[in-house]
C-alpha positions in Angstrom: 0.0 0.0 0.0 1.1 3.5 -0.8 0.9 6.4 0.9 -2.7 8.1 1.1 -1.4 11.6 0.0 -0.2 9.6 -3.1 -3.3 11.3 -5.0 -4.9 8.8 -8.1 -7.6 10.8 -10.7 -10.6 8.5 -12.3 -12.3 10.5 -14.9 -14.8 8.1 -16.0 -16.7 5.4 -14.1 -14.8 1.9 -13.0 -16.4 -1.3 -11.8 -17.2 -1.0 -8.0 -14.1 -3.7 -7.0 -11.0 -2.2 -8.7 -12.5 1.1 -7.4 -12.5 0.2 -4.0 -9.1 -1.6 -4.1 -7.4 1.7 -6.0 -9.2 3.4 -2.7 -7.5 1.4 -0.4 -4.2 2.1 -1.7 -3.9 5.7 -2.1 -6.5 8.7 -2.5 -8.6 8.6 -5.5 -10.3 11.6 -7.0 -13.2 10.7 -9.1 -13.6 14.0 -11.2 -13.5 15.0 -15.2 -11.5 17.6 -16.6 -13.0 21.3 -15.7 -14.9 20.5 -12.9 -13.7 22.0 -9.6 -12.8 18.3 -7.9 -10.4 17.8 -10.7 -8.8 21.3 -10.9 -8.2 21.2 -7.4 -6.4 18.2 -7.2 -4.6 18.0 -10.6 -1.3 19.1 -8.9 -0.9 16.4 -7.0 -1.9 13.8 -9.2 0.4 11.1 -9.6 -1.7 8.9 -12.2 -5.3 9.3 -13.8 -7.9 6.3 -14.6 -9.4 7.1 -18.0 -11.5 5.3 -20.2 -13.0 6.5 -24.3 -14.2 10.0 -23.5 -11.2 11.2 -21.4 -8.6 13.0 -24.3 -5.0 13.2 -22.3 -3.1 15.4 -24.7 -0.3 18.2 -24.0 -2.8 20.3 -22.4 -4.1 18.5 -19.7 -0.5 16.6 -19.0 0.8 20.7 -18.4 -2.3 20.5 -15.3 -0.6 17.5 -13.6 3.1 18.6 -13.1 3.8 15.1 -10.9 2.1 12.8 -13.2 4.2 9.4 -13.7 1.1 7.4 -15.2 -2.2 7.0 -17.7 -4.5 3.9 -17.3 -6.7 3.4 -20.0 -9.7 1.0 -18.9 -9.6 -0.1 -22.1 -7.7 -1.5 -25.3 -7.4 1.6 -27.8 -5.3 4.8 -26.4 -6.2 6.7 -29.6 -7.4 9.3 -26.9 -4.2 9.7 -25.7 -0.7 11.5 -27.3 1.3 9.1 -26.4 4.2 11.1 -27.7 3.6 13.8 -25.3 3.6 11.5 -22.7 6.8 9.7 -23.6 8.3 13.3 -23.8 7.0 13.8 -20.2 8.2 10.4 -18.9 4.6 9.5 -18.6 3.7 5.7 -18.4 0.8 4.4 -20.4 -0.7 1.2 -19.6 -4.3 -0.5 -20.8 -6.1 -4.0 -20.7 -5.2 -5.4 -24.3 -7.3 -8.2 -23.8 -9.7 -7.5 -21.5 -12.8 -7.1 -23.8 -11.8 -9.6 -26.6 -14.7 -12.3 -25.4 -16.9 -9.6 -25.4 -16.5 -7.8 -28.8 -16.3 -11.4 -30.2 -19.8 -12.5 -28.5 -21.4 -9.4 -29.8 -20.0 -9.1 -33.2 -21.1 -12.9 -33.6 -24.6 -11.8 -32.5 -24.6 -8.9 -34.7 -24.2 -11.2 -37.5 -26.7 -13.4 -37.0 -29.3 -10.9 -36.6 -28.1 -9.8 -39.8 -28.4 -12.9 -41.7 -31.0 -15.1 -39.7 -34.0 -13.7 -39.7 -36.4 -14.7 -36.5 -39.5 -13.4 -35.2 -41.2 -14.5 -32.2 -45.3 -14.8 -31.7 -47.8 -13.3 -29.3 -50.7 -15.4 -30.5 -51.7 -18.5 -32.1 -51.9 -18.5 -35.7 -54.5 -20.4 -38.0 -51.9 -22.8 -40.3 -52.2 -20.3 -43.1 -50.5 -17.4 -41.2 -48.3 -19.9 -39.5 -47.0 -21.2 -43.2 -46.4 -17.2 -43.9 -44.7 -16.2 -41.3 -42.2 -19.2 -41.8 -42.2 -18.4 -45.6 -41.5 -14.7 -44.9 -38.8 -14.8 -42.3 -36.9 -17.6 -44.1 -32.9 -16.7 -44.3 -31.8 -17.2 -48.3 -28.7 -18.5 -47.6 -26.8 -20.1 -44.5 -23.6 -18.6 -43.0 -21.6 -21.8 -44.9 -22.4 -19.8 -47.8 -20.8 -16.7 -47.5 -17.8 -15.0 -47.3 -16.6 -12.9 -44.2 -13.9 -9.9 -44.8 -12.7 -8.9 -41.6 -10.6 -5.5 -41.4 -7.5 -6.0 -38.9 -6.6 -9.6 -38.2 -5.6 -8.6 -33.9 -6.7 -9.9 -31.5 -10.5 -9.3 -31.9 -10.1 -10.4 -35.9 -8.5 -13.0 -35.0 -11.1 -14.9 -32.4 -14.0 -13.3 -34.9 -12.0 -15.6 -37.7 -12.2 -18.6 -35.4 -15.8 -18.4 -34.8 -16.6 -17.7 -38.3 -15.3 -20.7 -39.8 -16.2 -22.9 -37.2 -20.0 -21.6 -38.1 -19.2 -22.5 -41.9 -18.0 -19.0 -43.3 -15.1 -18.4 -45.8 -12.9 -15.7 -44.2 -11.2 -13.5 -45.7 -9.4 -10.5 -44.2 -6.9 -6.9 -45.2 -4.3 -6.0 -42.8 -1.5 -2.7 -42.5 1.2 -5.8 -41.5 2.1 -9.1 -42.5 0.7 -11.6 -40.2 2.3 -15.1 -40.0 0.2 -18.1 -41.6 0.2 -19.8 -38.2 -1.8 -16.8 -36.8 -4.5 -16.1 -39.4 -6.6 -18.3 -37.8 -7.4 -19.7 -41.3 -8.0 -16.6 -42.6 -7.0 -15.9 -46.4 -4.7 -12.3 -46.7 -6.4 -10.2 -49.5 -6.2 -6.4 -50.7 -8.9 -4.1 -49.3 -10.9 -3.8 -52.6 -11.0 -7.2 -53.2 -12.2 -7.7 -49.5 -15.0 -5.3 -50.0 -15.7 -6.3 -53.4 -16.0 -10.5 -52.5 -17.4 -10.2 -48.9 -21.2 -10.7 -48.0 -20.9 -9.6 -44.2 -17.5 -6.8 -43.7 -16.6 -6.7 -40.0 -14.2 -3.9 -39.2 -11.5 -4.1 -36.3 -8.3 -1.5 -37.2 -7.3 0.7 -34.6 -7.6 4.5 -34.0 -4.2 5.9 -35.1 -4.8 9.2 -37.0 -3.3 7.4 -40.5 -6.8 5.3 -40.0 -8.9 8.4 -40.3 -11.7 7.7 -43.0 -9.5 4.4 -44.2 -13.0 3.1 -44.8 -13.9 5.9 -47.3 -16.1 6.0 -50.9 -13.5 4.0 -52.8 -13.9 0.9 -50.2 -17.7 1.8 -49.4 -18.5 1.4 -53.3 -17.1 -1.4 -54.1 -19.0 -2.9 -51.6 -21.9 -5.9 -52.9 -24.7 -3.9 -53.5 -26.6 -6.4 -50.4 -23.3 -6.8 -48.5 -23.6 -6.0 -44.8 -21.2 -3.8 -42.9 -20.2 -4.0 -39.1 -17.6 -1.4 -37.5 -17.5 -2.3 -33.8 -13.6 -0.5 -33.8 -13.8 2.8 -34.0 -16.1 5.9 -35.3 -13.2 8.0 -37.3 -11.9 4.8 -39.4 -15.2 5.3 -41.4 -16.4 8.1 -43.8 -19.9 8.7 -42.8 -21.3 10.7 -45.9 -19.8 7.9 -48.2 -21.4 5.0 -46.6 -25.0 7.0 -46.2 -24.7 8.0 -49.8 -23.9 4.0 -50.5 -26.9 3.1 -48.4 -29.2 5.3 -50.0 -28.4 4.0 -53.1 -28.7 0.4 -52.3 -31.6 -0.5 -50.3 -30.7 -4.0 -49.7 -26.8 -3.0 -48.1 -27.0 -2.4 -44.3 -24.5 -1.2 -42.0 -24.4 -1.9 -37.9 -22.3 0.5 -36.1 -21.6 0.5 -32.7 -19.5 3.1 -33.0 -19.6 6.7 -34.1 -17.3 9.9 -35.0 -18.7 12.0 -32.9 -19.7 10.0 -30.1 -22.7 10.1 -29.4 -23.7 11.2 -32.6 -25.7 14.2 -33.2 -28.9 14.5 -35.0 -27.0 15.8 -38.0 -25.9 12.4 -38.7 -26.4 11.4 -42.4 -26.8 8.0 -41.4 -29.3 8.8 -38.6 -32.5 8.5 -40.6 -31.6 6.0 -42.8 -33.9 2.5 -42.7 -30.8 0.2 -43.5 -28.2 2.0 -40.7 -28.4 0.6 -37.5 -26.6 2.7 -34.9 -26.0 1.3 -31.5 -24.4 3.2 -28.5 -21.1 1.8 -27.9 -22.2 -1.6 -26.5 -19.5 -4.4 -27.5 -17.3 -4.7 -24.4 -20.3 -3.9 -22.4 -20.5 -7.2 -20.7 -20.0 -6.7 -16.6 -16.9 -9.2 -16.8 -15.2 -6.9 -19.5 -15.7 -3.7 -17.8 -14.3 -5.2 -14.4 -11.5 -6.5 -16.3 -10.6 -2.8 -18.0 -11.0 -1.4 -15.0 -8.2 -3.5 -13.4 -6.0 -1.6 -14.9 -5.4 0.1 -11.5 -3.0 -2.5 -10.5 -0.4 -1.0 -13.2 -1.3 2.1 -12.4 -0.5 1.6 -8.9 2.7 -0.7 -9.9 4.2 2.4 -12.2 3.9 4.9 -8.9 5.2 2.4 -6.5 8.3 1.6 -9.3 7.2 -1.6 -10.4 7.2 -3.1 -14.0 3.5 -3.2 -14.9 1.9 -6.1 -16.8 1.5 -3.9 -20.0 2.5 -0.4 -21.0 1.6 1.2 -24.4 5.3 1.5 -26.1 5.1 4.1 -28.6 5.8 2.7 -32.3 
């Protein structure tokens, strides 16, 4: 246990038991940037708990002059300059794998709501209406059918291969790196046209450096099968929202499922907001309570960094 003047910032909600153990080993400060509890104490920070809406850049690192580490709950640091921090000698850790079962789970759901049809009754039917309800919510095709394209073979791609195949799909997927046959989980490497232009069902899992910014943009969105479902559980800013609403538009029988959004939330200016084939979600794939308690257990390297331990995974800047 550190000393309780050792003072620890939380900006955004953790799961109650790595709260109260980061409160039993030093003084935590639950407080977002601007309000009064967080100006006060940003002075004596030593480390700050953050998780997606949280952006640590120059400015805020110049508020916490004794500041030796970040935690991000979480998996992507895109909201954090991690070159300002290196040039501070500021420690970033995360949870790499902390929400991997949980994206996996709901990206498999995702997809089956997109490609099997059910629909559940409230009454009996006479046979007639029970013979067209089955007609009408028949799936045309089964999963063993199809072709997956998954964008980013990591971790996430990786389990999201593994299930895929083991349901029947052909997987295809487009990485920035080349990725080691043993670890494409039987994956085939292809360009990114020729992932969007094969694919039935796109699911998209690159990361949130600024050189991803619009990657998914009209020259990917169009070459897109003109019923070919789209998935983007990663993040908001890798996809060009006018290009895929001006794609749906067009093509009635194309959907897209986004969990997530650039802004976020969205505002009602959203092209895709209205559209009947866009379905925006808020943010839900890691929100299982075992994934959010394991993100938040990222206080244990926050508290290892002050106390001048090694923690169990930093952020090294590439």
């Amino acid at each position: 246990m550190i000393n309780q003047n050792t003072c620890v910032l939380v900006t955004e909600a953790l799961a109650m038991e790595p709260l109260a153990w980061l409160q039993s080993q030093c003084r935590v400060i639950e407080s977002q940037p601007g309000s009064p509890g967080f100006d006060a104490a940003a002075h004596l920070a030593s480390g700050i708990v953050v998780r997606t809406y949280t952006t640590v850049d120059e400015t805020l690192l110049a508020r916490l002059p004794l500041l030796k580490v970040v935690g991000r709950a979480g998996v992507g640091v895109d909201n954090i300059d991690l070159k300002a921090c290196a040039k501070r000698g500021v420690i970033v850790v995360n949870t790499p794998d902390a929400n991997t079962q949980a994206v996996v789970e709901y990206v498999t759901c995702l997809i089956g709501d997109a490609l099997r049809p059910r629909v559940f009754l409230d009454r009996a039917l006479t046979l007639e209406a029970w013979e067209q309800v089955r007609s009408a919510t028949a799936a045309p095709r089964q999963m063993s059918e199809l072709t997956l394209g998954i964008m980013g073979l990591g971790r996430i791609g990786r389990r999201i291969a593994d299930v895929a195949r083991a349901i029947g799909f052909r997987v295809i997927y487009n990485d920035l790196v080349e990725i080691p046959h043993s670890e494409r989980a039987g994956a085939t490497p292809v360009d990114a046209q020729h992932l969007f232009r094969e694919s039935n069902v796109i699911s998209i899992h690159i990361d949130g450096r600024p050189s991803n910014r619009h990657f998914v943009a009209g020259g990917l969105i169009g070459a897109m099968r003109d019923d070919g479902v789209l998935i983007n559980t990663s993040r908001g800013m890798v996809l060009q929202s006018d290009a895929l609403a001006l794609f749906l538009a067009a093509n009635a029988s194309a959907r897209a499922i986004l969990d997530v959004h650039d802004p976020e939330p969205f505002t009602e200016h959203s092209p895709l907001l209205h559209l009947p084939n866009a379905f925006l979600a808020p943010h839900l794939a890691s929100r299982t309570t075992t994934a959010m308690t394991n993100m938040s257990w990222v206080v244990k390297d926050v508290i290892a960094v002050i106390e001048g331990r090694s923690p169990s995974a930093s952020v090294v800047l590439s």
